[in-house]
C-alpha positions in Angstrom: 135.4 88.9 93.8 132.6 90.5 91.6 130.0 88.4 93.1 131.0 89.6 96.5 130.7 93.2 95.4 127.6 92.5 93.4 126.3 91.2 97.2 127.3 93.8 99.2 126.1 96.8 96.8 122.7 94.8 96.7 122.5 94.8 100.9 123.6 98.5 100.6 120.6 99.3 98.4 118.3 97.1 100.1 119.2 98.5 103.1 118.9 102.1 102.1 115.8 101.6 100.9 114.2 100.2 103.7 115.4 102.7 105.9 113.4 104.9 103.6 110.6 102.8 104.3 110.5 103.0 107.9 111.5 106.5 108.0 109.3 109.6 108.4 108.7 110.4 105.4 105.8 109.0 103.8 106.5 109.8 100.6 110.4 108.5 100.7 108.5 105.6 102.3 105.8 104.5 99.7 108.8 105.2 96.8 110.9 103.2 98.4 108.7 100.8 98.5 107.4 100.5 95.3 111.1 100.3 93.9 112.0 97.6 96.2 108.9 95.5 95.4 109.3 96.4 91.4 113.2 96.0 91.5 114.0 93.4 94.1 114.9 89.5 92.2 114.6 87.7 95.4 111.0 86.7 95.9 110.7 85.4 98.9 113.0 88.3 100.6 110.3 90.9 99.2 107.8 88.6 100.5 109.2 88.7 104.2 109.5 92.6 104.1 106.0 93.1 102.8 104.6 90.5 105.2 106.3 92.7 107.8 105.2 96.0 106.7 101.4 94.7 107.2 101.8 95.2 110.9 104.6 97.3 111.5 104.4 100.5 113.3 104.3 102.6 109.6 101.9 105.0 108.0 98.9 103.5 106.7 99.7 104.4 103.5 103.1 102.1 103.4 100.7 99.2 105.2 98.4 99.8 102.3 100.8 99.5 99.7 102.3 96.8 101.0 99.0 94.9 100.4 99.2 96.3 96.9 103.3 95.3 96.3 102.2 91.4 97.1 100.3 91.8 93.8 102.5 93.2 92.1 105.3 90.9 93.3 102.8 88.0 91.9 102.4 89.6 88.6 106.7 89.9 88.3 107.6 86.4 89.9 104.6 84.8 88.5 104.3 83.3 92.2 103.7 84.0 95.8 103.7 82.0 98.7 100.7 80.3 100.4 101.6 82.3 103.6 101.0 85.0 102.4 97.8 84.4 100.4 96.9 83.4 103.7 97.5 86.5 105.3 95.8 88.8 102.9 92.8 86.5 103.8 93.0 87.8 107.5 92.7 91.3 106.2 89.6 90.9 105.1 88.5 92.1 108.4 91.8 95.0 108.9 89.7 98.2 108.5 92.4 99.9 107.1 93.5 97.0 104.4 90.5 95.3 103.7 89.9 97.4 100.4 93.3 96.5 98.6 93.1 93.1 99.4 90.6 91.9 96.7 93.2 93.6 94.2 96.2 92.3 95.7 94.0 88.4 95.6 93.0 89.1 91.7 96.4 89.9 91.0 98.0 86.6 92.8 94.9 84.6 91.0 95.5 85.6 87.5 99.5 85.9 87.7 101.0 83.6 90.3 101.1 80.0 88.7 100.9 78.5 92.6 97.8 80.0 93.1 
């Protein structure tokens, strides 16, 4: 019974904080963000919502720190998937990302263990 209730308070807050995410609010949005990215255990769920984020219809500023929350999922998990190094290697040309990604790559190269 707990872990039922443990599962549906997590999809509460996961889905509260995404619709914070893509809300209006920029500022909700990149907070949001960052806590879900800091704060989520689920690697690979994170992973999916940041590789989202990179071409959702969102401020820049959540698409840019989106790029910057793969790193910092790498640093926490200590992995990241090849998909997604893959993608931050096609936005080397993204005028708007191109400067976080050589962060975000450093990052996965020094933390991830898969990298």
């Amino acid at each position: 019974m707990t872990d039922n209730l443990d599962r549906d308070e997590d999809e509460r807050w996961r889905s509260s904080l995404l619709q914070l995410i893509y809300g209006d609010d920029v500022g909700e949005a990149t907070d949001a963000l960052l806590a879900l990215s800091l704060d989520e255990p689920d690697r690979e769920w994170i992973e999916d919502v940041l590789l989202r984020l990179l071409d959702a219809p969102v401020d820049r500023q959540v698409r840019e720190l989106a790029v910057t929350c793969i790193g910092h999922v790498a640093r926490l998990h200590h992995a990241i998937s090849q998909k997604t190094i893959a993608r931050l290697h096609e936005l080397t040309d993204d005028p708007e990302l191109r400067l976080r990604v050589p962060n975000a790559l450093s990052d996965i190269s020094v933390f991830a263990k898969n990298s």
